[in-house]
ZADO-1210 file (C-alpha; in nm, 4 decimals, padded with zeros to 6 digits):
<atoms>
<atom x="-02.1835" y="01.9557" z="00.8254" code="UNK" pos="1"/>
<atom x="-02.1747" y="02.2950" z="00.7176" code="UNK" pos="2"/>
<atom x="-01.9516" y="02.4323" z="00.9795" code="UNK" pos="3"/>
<atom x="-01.6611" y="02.1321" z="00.8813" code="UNK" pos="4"/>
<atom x="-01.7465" y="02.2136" z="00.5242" code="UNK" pos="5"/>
<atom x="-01.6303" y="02.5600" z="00.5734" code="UNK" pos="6"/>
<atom x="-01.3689" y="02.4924" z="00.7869" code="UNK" pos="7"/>
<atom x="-01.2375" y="02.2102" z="00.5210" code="UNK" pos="8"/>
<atom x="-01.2901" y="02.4990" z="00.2059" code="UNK" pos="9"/>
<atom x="-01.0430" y="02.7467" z="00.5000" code="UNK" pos="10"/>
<atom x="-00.7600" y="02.5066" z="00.5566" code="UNK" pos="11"/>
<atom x="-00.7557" y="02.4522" z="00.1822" code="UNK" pos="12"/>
<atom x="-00.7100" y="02.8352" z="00.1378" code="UNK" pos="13"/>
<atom x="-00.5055" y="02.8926" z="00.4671" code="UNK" pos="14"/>
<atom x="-00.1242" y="02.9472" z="00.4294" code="UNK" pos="15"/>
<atom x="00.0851" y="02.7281" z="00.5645" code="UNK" pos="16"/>
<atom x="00.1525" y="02.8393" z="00.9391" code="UNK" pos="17"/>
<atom x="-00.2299" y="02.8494" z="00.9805" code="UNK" pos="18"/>
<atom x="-00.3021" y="02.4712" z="00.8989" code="UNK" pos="19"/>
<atom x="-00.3026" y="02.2484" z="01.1872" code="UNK" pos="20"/>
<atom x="-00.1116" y="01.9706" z="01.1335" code="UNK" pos="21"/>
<atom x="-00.2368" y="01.5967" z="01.2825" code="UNK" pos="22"/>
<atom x="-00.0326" y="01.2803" z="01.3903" code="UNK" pos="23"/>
<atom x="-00.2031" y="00.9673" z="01.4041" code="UNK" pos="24"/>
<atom x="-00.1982" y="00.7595" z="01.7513" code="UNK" pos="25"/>
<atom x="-00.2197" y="00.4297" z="01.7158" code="UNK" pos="26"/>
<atom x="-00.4607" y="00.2089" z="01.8979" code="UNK" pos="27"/>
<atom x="-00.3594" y="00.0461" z="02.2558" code="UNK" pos="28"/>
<atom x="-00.4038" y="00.0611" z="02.5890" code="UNK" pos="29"/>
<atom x="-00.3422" y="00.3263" z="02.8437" code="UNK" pos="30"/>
<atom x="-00.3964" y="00.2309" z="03.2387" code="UNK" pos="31"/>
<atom x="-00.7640" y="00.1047" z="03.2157" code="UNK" pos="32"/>
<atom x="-00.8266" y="00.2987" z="02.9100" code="UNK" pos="33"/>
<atom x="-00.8333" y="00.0625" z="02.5854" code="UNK" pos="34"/>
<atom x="-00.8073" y="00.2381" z="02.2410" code="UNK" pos="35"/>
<atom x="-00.9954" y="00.0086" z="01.9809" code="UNK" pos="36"/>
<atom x="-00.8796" y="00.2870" z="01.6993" code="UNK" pos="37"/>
<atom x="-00.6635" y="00.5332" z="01.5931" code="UNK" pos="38"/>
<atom x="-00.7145" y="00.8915" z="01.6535" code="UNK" pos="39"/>
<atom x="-00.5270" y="01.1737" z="01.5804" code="UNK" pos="40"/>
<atom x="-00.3624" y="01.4571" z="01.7760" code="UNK" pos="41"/>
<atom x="-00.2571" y="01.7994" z="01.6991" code="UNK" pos="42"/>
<atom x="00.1581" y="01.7768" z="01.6596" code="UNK" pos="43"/>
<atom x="00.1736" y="02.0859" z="01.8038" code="UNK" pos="44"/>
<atom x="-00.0370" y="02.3276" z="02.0365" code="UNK" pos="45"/>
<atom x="-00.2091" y="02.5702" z="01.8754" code="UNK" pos="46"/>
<atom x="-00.0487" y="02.8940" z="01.7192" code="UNK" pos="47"/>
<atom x="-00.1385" y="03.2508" z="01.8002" code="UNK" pos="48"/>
<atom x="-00.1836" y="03.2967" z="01.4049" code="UNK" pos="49"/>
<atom x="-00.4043" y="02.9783" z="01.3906" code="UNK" pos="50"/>
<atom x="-00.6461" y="03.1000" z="01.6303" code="UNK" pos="51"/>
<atom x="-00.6391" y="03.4677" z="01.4682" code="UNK" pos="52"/>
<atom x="-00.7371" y="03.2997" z="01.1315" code="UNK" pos="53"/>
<atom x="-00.9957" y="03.1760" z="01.3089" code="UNK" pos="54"/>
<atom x="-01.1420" y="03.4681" z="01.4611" code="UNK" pos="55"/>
<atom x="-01.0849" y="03.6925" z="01.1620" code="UNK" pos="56"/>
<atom x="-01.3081" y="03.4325" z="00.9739" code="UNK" pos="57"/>
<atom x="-01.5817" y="03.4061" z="01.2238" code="UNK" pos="58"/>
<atom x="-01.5694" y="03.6977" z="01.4199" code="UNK" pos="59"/>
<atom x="-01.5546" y="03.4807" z="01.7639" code="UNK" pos="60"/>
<atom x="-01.4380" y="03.6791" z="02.0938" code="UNK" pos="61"/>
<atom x="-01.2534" y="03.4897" z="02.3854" code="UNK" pos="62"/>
<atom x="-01.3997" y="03.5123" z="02.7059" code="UNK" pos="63"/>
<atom x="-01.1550" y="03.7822" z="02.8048" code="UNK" pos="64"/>
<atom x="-01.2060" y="03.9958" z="02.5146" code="UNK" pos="65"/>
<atom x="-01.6095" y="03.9774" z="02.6157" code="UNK" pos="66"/>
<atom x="-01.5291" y="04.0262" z="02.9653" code="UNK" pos="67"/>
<atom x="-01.2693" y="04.3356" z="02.8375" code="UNK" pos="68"/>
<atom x="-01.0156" y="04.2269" z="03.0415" code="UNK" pos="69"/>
<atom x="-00.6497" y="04.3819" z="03.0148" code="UNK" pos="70"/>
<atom x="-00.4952" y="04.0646" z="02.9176" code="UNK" pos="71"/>
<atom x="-00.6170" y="03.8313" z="02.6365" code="UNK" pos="72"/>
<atom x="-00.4835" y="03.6226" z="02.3680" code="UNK" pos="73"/>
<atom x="-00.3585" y="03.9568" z="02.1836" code="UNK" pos="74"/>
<atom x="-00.2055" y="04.1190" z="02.4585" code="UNK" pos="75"/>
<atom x="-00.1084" y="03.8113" z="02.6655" code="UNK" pos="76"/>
<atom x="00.1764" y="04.0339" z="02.8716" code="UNK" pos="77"/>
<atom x="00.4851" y="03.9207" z="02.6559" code="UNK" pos="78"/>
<atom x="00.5793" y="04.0046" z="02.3162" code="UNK" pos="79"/>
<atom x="00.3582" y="03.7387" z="02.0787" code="UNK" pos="80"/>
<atom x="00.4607" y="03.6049" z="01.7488" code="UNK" pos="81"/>
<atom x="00.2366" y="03.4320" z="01.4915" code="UNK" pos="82"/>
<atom x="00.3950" y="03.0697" z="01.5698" code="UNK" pos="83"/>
<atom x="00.3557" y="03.0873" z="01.9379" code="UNK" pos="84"/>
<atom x="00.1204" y="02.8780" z="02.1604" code="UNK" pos="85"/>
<atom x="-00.2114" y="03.0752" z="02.1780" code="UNK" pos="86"/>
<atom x="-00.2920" y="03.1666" z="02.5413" code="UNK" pos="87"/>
<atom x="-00.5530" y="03.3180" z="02.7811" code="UNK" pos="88"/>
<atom x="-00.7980" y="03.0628" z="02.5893" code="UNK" pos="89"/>
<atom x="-01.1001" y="02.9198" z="02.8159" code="UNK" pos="90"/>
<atom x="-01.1872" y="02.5866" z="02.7445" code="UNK" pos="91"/>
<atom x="-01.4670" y="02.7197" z="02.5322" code="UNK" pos="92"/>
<atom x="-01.2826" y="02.9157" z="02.3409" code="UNK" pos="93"/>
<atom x="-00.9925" y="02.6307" z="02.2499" code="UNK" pos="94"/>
<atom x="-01.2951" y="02.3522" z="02.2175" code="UNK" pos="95"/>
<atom x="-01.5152" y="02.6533" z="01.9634" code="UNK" pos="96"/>
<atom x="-01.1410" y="02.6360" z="01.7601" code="UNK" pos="97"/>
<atom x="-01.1410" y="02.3152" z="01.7211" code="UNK" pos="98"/>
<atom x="-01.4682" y="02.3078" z="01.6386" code="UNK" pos="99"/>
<atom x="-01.4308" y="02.5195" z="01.3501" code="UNK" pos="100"/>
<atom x="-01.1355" y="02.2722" z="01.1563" code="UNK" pos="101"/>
<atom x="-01.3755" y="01.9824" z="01.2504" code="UNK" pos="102"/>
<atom x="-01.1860" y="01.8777" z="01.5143" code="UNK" pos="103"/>
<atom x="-01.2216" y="01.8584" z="01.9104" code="UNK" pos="104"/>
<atom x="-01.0297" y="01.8574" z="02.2325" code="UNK" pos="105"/>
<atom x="-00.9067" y="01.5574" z="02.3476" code="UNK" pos="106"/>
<atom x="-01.0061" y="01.3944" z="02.6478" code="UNK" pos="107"/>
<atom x="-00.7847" y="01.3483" z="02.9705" code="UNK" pos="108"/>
<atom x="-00.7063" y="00.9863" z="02.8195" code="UNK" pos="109"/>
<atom x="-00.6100" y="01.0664" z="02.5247" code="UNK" pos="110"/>
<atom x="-00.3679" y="01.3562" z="02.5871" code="UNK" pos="111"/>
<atom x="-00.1588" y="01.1302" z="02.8506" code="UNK" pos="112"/>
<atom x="-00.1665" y="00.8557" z="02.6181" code="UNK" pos="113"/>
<atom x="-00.1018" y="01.0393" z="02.2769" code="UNK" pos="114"/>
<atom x="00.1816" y="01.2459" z="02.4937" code="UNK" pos="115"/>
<atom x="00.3868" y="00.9340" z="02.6736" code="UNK" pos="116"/>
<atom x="00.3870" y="00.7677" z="02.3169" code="UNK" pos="117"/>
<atom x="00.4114" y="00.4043" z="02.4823" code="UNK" pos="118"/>
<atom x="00.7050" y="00.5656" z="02.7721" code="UNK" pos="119"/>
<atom x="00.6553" y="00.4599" z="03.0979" code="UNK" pos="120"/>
<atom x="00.8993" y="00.7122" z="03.2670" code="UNK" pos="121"/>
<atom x="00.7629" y="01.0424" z="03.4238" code="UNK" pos="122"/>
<atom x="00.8478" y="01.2230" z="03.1000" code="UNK" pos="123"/>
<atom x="00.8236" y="01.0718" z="02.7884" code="UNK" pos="124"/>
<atom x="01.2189" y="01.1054" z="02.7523" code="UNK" pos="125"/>
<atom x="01.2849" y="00.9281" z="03.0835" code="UNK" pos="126"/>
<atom x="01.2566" y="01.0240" z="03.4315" code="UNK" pos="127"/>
<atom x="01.4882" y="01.3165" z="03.4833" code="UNK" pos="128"/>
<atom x="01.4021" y="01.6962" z="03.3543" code="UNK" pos="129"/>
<atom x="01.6015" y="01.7715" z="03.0160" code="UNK" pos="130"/>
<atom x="01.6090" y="02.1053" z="02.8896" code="UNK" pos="131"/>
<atom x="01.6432" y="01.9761" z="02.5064" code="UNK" pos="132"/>
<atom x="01.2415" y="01.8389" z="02.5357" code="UNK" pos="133"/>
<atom x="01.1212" y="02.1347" z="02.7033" code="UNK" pos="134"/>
<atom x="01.0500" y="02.4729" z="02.7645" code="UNK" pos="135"/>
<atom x="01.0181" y="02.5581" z="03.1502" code="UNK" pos="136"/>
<atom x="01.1358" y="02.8049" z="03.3863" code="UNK" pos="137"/>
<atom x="01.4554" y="02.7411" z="03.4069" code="UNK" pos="138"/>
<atom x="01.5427" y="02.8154" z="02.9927" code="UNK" pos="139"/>
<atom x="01.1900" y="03.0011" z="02.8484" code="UNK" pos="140"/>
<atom x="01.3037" y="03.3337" z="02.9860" code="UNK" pos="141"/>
<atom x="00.9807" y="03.4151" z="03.1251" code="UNK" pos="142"/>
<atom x="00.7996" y="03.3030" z="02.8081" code="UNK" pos="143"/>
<atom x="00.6152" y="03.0874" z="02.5720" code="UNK" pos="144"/>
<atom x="00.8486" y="03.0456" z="02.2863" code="UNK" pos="145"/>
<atom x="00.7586" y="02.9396" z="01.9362" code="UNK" pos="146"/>
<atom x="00.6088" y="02.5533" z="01.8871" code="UNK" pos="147"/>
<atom x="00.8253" y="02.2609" z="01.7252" code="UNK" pos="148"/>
<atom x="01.1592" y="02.3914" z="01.8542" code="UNK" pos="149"/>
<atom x="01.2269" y="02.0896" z="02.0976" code="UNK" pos="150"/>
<atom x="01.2904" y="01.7354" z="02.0564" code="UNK" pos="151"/>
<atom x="00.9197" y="01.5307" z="01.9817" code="UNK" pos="152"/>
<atom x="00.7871" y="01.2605" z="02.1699" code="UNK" pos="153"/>
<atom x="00.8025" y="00.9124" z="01.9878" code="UNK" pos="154"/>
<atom x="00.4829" y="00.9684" z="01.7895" code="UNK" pos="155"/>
<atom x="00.5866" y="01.3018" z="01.6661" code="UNK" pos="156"/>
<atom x="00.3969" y="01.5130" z="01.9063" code="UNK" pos="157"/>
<atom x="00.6593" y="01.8459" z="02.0266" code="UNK" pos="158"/>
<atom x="00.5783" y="02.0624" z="02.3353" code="UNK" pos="159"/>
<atom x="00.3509" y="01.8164" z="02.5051" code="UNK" pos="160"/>
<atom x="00.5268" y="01.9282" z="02.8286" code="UNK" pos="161"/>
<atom x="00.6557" y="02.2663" z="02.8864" code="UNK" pos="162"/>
<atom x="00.6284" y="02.6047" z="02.7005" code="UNK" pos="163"/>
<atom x="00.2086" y="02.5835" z="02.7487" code="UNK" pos="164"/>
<atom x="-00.0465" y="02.3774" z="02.9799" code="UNK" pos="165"/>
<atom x="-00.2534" y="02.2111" z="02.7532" code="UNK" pos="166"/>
<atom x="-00.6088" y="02.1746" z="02.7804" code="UNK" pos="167"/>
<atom x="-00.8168" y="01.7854" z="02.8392" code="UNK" pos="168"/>
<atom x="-01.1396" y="01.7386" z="02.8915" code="UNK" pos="169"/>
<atom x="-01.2729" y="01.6347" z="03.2542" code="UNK" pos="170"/>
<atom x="-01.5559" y="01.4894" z="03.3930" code="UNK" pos="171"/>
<atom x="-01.7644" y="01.7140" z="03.6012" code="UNK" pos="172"/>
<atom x="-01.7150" y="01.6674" z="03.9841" code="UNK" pos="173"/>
<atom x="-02.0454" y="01.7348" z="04.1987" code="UNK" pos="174"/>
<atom x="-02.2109" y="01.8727" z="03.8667" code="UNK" pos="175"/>
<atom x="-01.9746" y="02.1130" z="03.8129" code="UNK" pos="176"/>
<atom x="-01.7809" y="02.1294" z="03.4844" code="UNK" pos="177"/>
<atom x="-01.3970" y="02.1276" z="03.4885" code="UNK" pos="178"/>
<atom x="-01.1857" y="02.1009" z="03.2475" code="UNK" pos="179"/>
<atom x="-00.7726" y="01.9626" z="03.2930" code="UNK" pos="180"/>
<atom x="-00.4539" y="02.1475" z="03.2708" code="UNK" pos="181"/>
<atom x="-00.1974" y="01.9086" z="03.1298" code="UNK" pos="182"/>
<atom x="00.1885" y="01.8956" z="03.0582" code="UNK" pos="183"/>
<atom x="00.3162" y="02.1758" z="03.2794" code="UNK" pos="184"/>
<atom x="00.4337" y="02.5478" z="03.1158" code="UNK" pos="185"/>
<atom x="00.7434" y="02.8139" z="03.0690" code="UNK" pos="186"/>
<atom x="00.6467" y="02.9072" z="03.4019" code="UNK" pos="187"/>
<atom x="00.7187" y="02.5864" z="03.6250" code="UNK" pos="188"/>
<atom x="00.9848" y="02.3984" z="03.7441" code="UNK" pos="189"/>
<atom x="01.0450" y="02.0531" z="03.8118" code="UNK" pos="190"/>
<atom x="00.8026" y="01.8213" z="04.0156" code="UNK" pos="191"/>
<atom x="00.9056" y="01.6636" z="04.3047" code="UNK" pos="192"/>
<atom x="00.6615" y="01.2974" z="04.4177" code="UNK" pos="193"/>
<atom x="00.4582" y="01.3588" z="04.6782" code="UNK" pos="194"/>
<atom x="00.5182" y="01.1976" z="04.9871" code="UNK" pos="195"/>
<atom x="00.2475" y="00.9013" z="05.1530" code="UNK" pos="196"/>
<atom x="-00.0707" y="01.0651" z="05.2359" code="UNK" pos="197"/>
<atom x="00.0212" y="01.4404" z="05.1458" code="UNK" pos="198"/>
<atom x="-00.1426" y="01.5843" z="04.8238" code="UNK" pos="199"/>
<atom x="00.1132" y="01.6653" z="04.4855" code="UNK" pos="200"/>
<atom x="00.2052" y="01.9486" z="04.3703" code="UNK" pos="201"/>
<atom x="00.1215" y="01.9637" z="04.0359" code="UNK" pos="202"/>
<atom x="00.4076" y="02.0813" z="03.8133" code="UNK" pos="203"/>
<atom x="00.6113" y="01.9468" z="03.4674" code="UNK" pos="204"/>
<atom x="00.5062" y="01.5292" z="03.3905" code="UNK" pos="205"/>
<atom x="00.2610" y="01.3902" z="03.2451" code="UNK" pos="206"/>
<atom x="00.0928" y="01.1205" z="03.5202" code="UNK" pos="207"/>
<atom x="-00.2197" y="01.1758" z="03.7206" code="UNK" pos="208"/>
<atom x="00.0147" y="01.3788" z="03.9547" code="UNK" pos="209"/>
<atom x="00.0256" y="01.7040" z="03.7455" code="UNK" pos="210"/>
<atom x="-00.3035" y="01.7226" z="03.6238" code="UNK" pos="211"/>
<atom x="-00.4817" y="02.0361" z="03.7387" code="UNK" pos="212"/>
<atom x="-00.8431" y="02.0766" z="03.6932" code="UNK" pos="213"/>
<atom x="-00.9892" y="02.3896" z="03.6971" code="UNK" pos="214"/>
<atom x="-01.3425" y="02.5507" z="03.6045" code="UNK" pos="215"/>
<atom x="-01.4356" y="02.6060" z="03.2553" code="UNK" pos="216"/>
<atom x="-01.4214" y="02.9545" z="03.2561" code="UNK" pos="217"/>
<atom x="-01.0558" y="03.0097" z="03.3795" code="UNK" pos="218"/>
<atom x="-00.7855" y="03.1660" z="03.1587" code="UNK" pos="219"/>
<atom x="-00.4230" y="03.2443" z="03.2060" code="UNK" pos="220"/>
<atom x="-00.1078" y="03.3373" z="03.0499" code="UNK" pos="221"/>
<atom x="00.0711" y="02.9988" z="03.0297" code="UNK" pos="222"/>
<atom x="-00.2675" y="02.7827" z="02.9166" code="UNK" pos="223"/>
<atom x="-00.2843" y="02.6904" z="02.5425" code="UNK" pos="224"/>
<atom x="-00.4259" y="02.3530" z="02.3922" code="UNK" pos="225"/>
<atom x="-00.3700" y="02.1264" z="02.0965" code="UNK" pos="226"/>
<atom x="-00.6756" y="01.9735" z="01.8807" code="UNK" pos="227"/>
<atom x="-00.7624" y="01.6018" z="01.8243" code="UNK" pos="228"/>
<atom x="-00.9887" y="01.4235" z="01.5492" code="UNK" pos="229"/>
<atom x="-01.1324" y="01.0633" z="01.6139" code="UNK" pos="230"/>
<atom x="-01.1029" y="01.0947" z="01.1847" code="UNK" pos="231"/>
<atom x="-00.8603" y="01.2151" z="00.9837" code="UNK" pos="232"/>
</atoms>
């Protein structure tokens, strides 16, 4: 109570471009997933200067920074701006973010349902790739650009394909934690369905297809997340 306290008394004092802001999903049903009530999702993945008010409040250091690796959310390889996706985030460090504005990160259900909005297609705008949704490899020049520029899905969500994967929560397989890259990045192209018996190859959609999990502990340049709340 005392952490979302503090984190309530920061977004009260935070300028602008560091509050988070939510969307509310409404309740339905997603595959054999039924959503009784509402939650709500980030509407866009999280900035670089959201996650430095965060550290410069609490003092946290990412899993790179600890292991004092060359690249790390400050020196990602790319020029970074303050409105940029955050990257070379574990899944600790995006879940201890969104712990800290009394939030969480979503599970694997909810991000596929809260991104396809109610579509059906293997994008939320249809079926074929469209550069106005998205940033991928063919348009981000060779990086992340800054959230909110493209068109939103239906519920008001932006980016949740392209510019960064996003992190979901996963159950553990054999007892080993893993957590789900979703939504594809600036780095990949289109995906192309996998043909009977051979396995996908994960890229840009938002179905079961082009979901990557990966251990906890992993980190990249083109991995970000986005926050949800079961409360507003």
């Amino acid at each position: 109570m005392i952490r979302l306290w503090l984190a309530m008394c920061f977004l009260a004092a935070a300028a602008p471009a560091q509050r988070p802001e939510f969307v509310r999903i409404p309740p339905g049903s997603f595959n054999d997933t039924r959503f009784e009530r509402p939650f709500w999702m980030g509407q866009t993945e999280a900035t670089v200067s959201q996650f430095g008010a965060f550290v410069k409040a609490t003092g946290y250091r990412t899993a790179a920074e600890r292991a004092s690796a060359p690249r790390t959310w400050k020196t990602p390889g790319f020029k970074v701006s303050g409105n940029q996706p955050v990257v070379y985030v574990t899944v600790q460090d995006a879940a201890a973010y969104c712990g800290w504005i009394g939030a969480r990160l979503p599970n694997d259900a909810e991000w596929e349902y809260a991104a396809r909005a109610g579509a059906t297609t293997r994008h939320y705008w249809g079926d074929a790739i469209d550069g106005r949704y998205l940033w991928y490899r063919a348009n981000s020049d060779d990086r992340p650009h800054p959230v909110g520029k493209k068109r939103p899905n239906a519920w008001g969500l932006y980016d949740v394909e392209g510019n960064v994967w996003e992190w979901a929560m996963s159950e553990p397989v054999n007892g080993e934690p893993l957590g789900n890259r979703r939504g594809g990045s600036w780095i990949v192209c289109e995906a192309i369905e996998p043909e009977p018996g051979r396995q996908p190859s994960p890229r840009i959609g938002l179905s079961k297809y082009y979901r990557i999990p990966v251990k906890y502990d992993h980190r990249y340049d083109d991995i970000g997340f986005r926050c949800a709340r079961s409360q507003p």
